[in-house]
C-alpha positions in Angstrom: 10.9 -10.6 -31.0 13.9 -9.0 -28.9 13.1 -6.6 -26.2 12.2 -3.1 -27.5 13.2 -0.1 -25.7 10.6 3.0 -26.4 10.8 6.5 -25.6 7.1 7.9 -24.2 7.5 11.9 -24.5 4.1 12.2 -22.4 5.6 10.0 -20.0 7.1 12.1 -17.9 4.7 14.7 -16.3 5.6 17.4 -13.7 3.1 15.5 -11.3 4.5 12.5 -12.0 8.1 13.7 -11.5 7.1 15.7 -8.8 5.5 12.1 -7.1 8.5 10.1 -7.4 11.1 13.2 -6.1 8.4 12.6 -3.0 8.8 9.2 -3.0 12.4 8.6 -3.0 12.7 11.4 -0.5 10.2 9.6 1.9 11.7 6.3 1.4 14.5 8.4 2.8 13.6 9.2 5.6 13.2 13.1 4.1 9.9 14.9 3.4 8.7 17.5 1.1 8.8 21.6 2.0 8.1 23.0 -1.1 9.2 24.0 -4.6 12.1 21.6 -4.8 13.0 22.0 -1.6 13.4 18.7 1.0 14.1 18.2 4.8 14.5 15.6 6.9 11.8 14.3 8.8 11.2 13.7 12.0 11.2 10.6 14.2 7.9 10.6 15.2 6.3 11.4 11.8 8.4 8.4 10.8 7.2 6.3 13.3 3.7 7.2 12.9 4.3 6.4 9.3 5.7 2.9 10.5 2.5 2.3 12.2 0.2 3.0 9.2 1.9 0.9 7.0 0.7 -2.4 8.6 -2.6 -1.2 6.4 -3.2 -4.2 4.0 -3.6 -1.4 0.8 0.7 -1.7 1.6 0.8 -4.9 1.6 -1.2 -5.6 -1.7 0.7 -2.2 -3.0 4.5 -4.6 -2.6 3.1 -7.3 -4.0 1.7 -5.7 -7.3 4.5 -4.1 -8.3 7.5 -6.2 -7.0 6.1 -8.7 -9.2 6.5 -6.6 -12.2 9.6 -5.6 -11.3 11.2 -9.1 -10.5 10.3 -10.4 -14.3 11.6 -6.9 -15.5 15.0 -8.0 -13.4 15.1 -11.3 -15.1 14.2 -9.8 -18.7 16.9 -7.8 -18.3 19.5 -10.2 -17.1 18.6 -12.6 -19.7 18.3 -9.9 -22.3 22.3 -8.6 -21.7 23.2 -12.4 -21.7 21.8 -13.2 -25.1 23.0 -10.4 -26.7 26.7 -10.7 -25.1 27.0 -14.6 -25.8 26.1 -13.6 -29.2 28.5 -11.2 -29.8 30.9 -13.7 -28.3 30.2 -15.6 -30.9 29.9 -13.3 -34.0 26.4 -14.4 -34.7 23.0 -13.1 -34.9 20.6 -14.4 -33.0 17.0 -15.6 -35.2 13.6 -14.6 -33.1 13.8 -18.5 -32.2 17.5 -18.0 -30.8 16.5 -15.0 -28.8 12.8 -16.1 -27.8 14.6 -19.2 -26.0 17.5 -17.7 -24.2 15.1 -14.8 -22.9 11.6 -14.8 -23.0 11.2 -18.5 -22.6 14.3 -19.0 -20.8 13.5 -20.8 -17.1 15.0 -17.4 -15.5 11.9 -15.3 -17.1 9.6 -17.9 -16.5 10.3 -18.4 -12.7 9.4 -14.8 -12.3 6.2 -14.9 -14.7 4.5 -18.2 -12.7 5.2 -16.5 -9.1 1.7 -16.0 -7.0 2.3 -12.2 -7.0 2.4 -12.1 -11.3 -0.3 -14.3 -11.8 -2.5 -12.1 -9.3 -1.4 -8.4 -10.4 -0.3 -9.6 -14.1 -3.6 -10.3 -14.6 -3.4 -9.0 -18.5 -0.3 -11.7 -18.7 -2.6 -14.6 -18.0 -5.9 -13.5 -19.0 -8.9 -15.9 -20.4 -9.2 -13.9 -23.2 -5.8 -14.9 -24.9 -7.5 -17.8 -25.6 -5.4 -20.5 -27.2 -2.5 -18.4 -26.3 -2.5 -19.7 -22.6 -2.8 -22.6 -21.8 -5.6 -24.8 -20.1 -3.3 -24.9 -16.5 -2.6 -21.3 -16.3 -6.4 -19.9 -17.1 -6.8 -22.1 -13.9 -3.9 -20.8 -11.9 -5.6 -17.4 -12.4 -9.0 -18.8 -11.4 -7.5 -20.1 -8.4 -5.3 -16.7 -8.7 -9.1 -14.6 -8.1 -10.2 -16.7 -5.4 -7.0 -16.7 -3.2 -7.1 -12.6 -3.8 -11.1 -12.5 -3.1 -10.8 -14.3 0.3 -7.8 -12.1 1.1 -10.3 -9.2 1.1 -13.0 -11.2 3.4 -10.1 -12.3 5.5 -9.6 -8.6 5.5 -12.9 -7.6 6.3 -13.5 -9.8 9.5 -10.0 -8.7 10.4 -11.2 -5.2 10.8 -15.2 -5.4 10.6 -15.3 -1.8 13.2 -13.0 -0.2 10.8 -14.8 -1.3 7.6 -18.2 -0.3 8.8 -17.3 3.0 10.0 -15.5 3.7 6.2 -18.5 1.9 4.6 -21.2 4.1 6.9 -19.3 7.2 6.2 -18.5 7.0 2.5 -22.6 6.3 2.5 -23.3 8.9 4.2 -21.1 11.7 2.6 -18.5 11.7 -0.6 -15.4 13.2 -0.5 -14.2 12.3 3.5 -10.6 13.2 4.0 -9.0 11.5 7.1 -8.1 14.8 8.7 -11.1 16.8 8.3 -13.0 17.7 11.0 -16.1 15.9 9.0 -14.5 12.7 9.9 -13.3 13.5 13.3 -17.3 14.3 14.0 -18.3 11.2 12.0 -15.9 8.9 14.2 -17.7 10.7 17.4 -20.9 10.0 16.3 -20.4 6.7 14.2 -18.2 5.1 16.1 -20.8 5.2 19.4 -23.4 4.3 17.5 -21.9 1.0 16.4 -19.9 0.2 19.2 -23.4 0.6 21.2 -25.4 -1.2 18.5 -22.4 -4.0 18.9 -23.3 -4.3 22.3 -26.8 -4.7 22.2 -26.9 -7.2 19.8 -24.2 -9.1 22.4 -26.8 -8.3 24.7 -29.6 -10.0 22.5 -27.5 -13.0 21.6 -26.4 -13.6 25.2 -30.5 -13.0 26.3 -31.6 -15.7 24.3 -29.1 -18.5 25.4 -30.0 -20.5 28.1 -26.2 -20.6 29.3 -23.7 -17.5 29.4 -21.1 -20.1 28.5 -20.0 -21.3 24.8 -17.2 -23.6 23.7 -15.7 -20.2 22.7 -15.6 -19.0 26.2 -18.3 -16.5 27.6 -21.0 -15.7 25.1 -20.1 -12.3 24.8 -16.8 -12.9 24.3 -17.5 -15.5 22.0 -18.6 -13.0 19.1 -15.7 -10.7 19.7 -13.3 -14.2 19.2 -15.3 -15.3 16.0 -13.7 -12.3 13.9 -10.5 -13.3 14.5 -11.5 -16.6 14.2 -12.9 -16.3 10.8 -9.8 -14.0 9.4 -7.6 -16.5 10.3 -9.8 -19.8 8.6 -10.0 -17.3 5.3 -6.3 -16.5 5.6 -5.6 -20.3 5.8 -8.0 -20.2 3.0 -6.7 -17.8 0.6 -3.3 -19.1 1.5 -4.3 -22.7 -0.2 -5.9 -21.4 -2.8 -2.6 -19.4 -3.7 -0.7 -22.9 -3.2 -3.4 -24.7 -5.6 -2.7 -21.5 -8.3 1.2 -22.3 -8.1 0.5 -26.0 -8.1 -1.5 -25.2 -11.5 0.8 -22.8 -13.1 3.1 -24.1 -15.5 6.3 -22.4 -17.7 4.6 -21.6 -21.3 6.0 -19.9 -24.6 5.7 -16.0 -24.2 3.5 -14.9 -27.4 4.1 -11.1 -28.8 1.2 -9.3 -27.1 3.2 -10.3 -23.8 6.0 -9.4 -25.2 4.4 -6.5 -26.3 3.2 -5.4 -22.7 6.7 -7.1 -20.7 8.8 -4.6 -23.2 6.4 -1.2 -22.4 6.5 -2.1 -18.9 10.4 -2.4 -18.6 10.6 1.1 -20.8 8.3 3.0 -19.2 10.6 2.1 -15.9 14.2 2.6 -17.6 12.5 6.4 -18.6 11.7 6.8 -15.0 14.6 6.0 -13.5 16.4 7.6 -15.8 14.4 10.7 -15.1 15.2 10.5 -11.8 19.0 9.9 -12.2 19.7 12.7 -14.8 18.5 14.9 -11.4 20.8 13.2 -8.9 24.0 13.0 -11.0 27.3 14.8 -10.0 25.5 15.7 -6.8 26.9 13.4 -4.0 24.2 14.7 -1.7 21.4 13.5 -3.3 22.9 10.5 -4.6 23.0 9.8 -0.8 19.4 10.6 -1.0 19.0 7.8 -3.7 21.1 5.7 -2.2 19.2 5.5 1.1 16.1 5.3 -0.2 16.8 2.1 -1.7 18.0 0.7 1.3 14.6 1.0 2.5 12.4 3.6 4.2 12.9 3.0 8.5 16.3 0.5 7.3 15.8 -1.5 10.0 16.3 -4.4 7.6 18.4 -3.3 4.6 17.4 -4.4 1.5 21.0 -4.2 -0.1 24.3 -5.8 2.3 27.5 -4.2 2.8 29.2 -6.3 -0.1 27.1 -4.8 -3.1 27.7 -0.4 -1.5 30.8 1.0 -2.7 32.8 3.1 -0.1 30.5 5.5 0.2 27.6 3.6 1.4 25.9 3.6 -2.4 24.5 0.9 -4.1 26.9 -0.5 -7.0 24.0 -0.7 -9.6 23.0 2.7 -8.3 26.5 3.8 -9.5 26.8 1.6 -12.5 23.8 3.1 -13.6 24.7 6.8 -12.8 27.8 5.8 -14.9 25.9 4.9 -17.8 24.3 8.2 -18.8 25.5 10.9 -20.4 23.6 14.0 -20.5 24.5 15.2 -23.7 22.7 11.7 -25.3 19.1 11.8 -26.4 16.9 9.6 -23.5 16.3 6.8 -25.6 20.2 6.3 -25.9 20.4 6.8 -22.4 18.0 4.5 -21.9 19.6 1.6 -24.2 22.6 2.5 -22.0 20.7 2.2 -18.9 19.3 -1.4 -20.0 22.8 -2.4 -20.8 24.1 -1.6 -17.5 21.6 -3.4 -15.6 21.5 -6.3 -17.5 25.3 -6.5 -16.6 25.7 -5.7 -13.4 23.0 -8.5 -12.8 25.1 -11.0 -14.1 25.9 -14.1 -11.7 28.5 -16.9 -13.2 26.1 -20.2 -13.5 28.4 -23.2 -12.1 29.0 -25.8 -15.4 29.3 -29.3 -15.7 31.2 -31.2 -13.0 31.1 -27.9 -10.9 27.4 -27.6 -10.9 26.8 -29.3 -7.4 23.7 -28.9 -6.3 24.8 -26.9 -3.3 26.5 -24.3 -6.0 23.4 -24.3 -8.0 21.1 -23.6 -4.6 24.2 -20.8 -4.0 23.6 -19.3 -7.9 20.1 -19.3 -7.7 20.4 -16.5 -4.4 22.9 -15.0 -5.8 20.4 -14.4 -9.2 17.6 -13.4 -6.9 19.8 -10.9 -4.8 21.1 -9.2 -7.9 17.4 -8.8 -8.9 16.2 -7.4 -5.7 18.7 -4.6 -5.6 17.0 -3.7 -9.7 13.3 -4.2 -7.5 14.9 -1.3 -5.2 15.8 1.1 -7.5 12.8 0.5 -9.6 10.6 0.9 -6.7 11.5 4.3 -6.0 10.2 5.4 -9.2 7.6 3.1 -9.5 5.5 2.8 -6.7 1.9 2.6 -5.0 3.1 6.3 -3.5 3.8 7.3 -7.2 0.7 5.8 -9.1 -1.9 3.9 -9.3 -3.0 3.8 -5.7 -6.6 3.5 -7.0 -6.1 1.2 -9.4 -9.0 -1.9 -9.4 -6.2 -4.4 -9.3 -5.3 -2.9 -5.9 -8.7 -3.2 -4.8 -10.0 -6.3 -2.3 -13.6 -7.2 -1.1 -12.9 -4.9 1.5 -11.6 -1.7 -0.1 -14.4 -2.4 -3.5 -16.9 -2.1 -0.8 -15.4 0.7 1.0 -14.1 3.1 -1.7 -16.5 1.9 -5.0 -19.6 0.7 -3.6 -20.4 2.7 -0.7 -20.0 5.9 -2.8 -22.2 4.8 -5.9 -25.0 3.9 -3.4 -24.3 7.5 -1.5 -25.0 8.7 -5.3 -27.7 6.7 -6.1 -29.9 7.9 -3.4 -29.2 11.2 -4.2 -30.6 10.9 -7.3 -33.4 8.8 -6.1 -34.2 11.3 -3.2 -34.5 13.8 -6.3 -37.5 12.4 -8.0 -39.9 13.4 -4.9 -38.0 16.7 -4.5 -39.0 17.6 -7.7 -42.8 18.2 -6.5 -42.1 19.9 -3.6 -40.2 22.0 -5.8 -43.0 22.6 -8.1 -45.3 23.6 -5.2 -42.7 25.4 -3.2 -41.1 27.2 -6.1 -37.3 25.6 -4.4 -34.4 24.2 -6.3 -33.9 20.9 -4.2 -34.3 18.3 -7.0 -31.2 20.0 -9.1 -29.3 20.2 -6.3 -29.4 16.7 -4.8 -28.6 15.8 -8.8 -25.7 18.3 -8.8 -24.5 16.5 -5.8 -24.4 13.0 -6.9 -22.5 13.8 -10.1 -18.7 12.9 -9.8 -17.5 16.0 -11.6 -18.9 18.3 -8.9 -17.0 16.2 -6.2 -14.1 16.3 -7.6 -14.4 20.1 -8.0 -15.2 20.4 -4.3 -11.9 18.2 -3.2 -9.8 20.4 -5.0 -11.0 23.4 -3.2 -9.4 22.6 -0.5 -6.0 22.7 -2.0 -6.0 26.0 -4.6 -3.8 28.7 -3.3 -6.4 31.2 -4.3 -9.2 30.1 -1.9 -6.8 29.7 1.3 -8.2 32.6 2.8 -11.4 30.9 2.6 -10.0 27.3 3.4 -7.8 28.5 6.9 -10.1 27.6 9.1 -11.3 23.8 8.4 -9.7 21.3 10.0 -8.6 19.9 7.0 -6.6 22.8 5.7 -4.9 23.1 9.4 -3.9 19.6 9.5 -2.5 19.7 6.2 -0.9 23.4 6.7 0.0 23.2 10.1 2.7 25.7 9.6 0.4 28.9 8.7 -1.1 29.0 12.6 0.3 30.2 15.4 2.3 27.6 18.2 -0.8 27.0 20.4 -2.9 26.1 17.3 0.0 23.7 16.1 0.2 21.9 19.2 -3.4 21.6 19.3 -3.5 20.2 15.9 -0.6 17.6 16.4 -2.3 16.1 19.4 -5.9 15.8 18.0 -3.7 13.9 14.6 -1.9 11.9 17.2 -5.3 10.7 19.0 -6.3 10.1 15.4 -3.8 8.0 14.1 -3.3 5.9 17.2 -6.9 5.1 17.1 -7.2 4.0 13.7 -3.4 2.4 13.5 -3.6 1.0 17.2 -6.4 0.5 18.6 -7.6 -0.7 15.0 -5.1 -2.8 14.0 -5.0 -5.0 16.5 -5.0 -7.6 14.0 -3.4 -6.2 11.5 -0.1 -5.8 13.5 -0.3 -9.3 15.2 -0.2 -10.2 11.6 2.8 -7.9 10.2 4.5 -9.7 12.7 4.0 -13.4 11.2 3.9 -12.0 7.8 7.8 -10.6 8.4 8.5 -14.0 9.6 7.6 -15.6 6.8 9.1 -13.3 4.6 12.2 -13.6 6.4 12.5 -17.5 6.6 12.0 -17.8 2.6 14.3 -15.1 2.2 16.7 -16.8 4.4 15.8 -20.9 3.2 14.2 -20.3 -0.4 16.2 -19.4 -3.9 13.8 -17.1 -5.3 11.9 -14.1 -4.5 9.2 -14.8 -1.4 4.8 -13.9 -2.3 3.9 -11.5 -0.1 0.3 -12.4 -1.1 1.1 -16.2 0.2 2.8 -14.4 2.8 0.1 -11.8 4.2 -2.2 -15.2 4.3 -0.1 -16.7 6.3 0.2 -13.2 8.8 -3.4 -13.1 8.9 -3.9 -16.9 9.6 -0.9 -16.9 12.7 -2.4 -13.3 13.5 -6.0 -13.9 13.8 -5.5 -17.2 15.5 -3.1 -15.3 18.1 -5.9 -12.3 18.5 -8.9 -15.3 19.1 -6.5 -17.1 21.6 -6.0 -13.5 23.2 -9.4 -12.4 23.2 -10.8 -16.4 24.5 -8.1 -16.4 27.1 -7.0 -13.2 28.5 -10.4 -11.5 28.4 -12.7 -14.0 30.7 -9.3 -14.0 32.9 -9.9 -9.8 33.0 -13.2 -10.1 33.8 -12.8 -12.8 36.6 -10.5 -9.8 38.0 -12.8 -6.9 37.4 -16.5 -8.1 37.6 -18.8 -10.1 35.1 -19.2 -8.2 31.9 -22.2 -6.7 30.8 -23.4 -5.8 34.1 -23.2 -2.7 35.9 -20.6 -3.1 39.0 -21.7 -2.1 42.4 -18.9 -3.4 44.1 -16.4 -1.0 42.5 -15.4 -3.2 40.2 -15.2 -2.0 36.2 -17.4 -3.8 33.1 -14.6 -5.4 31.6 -16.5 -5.4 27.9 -17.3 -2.1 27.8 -13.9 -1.1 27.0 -12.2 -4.0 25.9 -14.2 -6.4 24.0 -15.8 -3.7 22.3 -13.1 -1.7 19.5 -16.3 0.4 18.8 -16.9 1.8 22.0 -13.1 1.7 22.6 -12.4 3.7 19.4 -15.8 6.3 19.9 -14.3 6.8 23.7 -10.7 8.0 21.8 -12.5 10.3 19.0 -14.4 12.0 22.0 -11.1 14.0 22.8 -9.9 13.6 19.6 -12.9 16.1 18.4 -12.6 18.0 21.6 -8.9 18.8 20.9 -9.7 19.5 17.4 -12.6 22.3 18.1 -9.8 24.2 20.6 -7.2 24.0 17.4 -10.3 25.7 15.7 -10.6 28.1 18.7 -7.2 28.9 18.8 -6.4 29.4 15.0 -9.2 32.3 15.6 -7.4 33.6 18.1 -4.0 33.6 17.2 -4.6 34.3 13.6 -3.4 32.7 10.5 -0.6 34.0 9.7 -1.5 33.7 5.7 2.1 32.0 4.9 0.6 30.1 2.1 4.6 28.5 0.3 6.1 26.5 3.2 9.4 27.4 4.2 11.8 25.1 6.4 12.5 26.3 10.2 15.6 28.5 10.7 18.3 26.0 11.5 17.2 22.9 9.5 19.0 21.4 6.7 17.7 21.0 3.7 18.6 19.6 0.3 17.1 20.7 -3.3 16.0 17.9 -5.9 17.3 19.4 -9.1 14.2 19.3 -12.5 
């Protein structure tokens, strides 16, 4: 069966195009204004997006679709190869012919066995093929599961404040946005609560040892290290278990219902991009766009070198491909012409006989997997975690199931269990409580409340809830908007600072990693093998920290968990507690956020409901 190119017509929606115009502009370094209308952004919103992304969701969101997009690469390569050698040749190739010099071709396969397929190509090597796989790669995704279930406990003792604030709040109420006021007054009172709750159970544990001191240091501080502790022995953890799953995994005949789903995949990209390009073409400007944003999003690191940009600073297979169409074709020829053009440009001459040293082989095999990143960067512009499928249950770890899917069902379920004794006291009180807590718990009415928020029509209703502001900033007067930046700013550095602790410790090993395979290995690196070995370096580091440098604070400062009287400050009321840390940031945080509220009522809102760039700033317009 030779790769089958298919046209979707539903494909392309006006949200979805609309999604990846955002997505390329913000991997640019541009943001959205409205209509098709773009700006640049500005340094700090780019940094504070450079501090959120050390979240894991990004993490597991690279490592899910780069692996899709790497065995797309490698179809594709092979694909143009086959077909070329064969017209070469004047011959046609049987299903056998092709089958072997593509889909079963030790280019494909490299890609298909990688830790990051087995884990989000879960469909690929699923049990329920039967037969079809075999014995060793039903047990590399076993091993596959496991690795990707102790990521998300690594995950959850990496952030255990975080996780039981989301897990308390998304209990407690459905439908929290991060920039509502709800959640700025859920962080005030939730955070304090466990942050105090923390401390008293430190208190407890310390009260019933006979000796303040543990092998771990100070018994209070002994608690704070075993977090870190524990997210770095799961991170070692899930790290084996991804090694065992590769050790496992072995190259095996592609049958036609992978086929089947390798083919869609690769089509339902080629109609993307192409979407994308038909909009870009003949317009230097946003090609610029284009070309940046597949250089990367802060290009500190570019993902494409000097020797594969033209002149102009643009990506060659960006230009090969913009080469390729021709707007008076129908899509589906485009998109043959698109696939051929790829395929080529991702050719690499394979060293032959005599020639093939193995230093020239270890030279092909980069030079095959740097042809096939620059496909993964203009792929990933139009196929992304920021595009789609940012809720799907393959992105979803112990942590976030908990967070985002449990937490909610049990918010809903005692709703509806709280209705069954409502119902007599409406029966004697003649009320309507029993309906209502039902009406509540139903998904459908939640959903229609979220989208309140954002229909033009009710804007007049929505301009005063911190919600609306903070996503409409510009509508309010210049006292209200500073007001509002600062209380987002407290936010965000409390949940991407103060919180992540860990998690940026980790980005730091996890780079390294990524770096030194790049730099030593011949294929693509596993972020998921990667981000275990971030959070094993990174929660060993934060231990070592928090064992060391803490007890060495409160030598300085006074004993911790007493109250000073000789001036001097209790050490773990600030520092070894992120609870009470993070409830002592929200306090202002909320504060700041009631005087936006105060301020937007006296200033006014000024009812300018379409966004419109400043006077002076230059903008750019994505054509449909």
């Amino acid at each position: 069966m030779s790769l089958k190119i298919e046209y979707s017509p539903k494909l392309i929606t006006p949200e979805l195009d609309r999604s990846m115009k955002n997505n390329i502009a913000r991997k640019s370094g541009n943001k959205h204004v409205s209509g098709d209308t773009y700006k640049k952004r500005k340094f700090l919103n780019k940094a504070l997006d450079f501090v959120a992304s050390t979240r894991a969701i990004q993490v597991v969101g690279k490592a899910h679709f780069e692996s899709k997009q790497y065995a797309q690469a490698a179809i594709l390569r092979k694909d143009f190869k086959a077909r070329e050698t064969a017209a070469q040749q004047q011959i046609t190739l049987s299903d056998e012919e092709y089958d072997s010099a593509v889909w079963n071709s030790n280019g494909v396969q490299n890609r298909l066995t990688r830790e990051d397929h087995v884990r989000y190509g879960v469909e690929y090597y699923d049990y329920k093929l039967g037969e079809e796989t075999t014995p060793r790669n039903r047990w590399a995704l076993r091993f596959s599961k496991v690795s990707h279930t102790l990521h998300g406990l690594c995950e959850i003792n990496a952030a255990p404040t975080g996780m039981s604030y989301n897990t308390f709040r998304n209990l407690g109420t459905s439908g929290v946005d991060d920039k509502s006021t709800k959640n700025k007054v859920m962080m005030f009172g939730l955070l304090g609560f466990i942050g105090v709750g923390t401390t008293e159970l430190l208190n407890r544990i310390k009260g019933l040892s006979n000796s303040s001191a543990t092998w771990l240091g100070q018994s209070v501080v002994g608690l704070l290290v075993a977090f870190p502790v524990a997210s770095s022995a799961l991170g070692l953890l899930g790290f084996c278990t991804g090694m065992a799953s590769q050790m496992c995994i072995q190259k095996q005949n592609v049958n036609t219902r992978q086929k089947e789903l390798l083919s869609k995949g690769i089509s339902e990209n080629l109609q993307k991009i192409l979407s994308q390009l038909k909009s870009i073409k003949d317009k230097p400007e946003l090609i610029q766009v284009m070309a940046k944003a597949m250089q990367g999003k802060f290009h500190i690191q570019k993902k494409i070198k000097s020797d594969s940009l033209d002149h102009e600073g643009v990506p060659i297979i960006l230009r090969n491909a913009l080469a390729a169409i021709d707007l008076s074709k129908s899509d589906i020829e485009n998109m043959e012409a698109l696939k051929d053009s790829l395929g080529e440009y991702m050719q690499v001459e394979k060293p032959q006989g005599n020639d093939a040293t193995r230093w020239k082989r270890y030279c092909y095999a980069k030079a095959v997997t740097a042809k096939e990143s620059h496909y993964v960067a203009l792929a990933s512009t139009v196929d992304h975690m920021e595009v789609s499928y940012r809720h799907a249950p393959e992105l979803k770890d112990a942590r976030r199931y908990t967070e985002e899917v449990l937490a909610p069902k049990l918010h809903n379920f005692i709703l509806r269990t709280m209705a069954y004794p409502a119902t007599l006291i409406d029966y004697v009180a003649d009320t309507k409580i029993a309906p209502t807590l039902r009406k509540w718990a139903t998904p459908e009415y939640q959903k229609k409340q979220a989208s309140k928020l954002s229909d033009p029509a009710r804007a007049s209703e929505n301009c005063f809830r911190g919600q609306y502001m903070a996503k409409n900033i510009h509508q309010y007067g210049p006292v209200t908007q500073s007001l509002i930046k600062i209380s987002e700013g407290m936010r965000l550095l409390n949940m991407n600072v103060v919180l992540a602790s860990n998690a940026n410790l980790s980005r730091v090993f996890n780079n390294m990693a990524l770096g030194i395979h790049g730099t030593l290995g011949t294929g693509p690196a596993s972020r998921s093998m990667c981000n275990s070995v971030g959070r094993f370096f990174g929660g060993a580091l934060l231990a070592v920290i928090f064992g060391t440098f803490i007890p060495v604070a409160a030598d300085a400062t006074g004993h911790p968990s007493t109250i000073s009287t000789n001036g001097k400050l209790p050490v773990d009321f600030s520092m070894t507690n992120i609870g009470i840390l993070m409830f002592l940031l929200s306090t202002p945080t909320l504060l700041v956020e009631g005087l936006a509220q105060v301020a937007a009522r006296l200033e006014g809102w000024n009812g300018n409901i379409i966004k419109t760039a400043p006077p002076g700033v230059r903008t750019f317009q994505f054509a449909r």
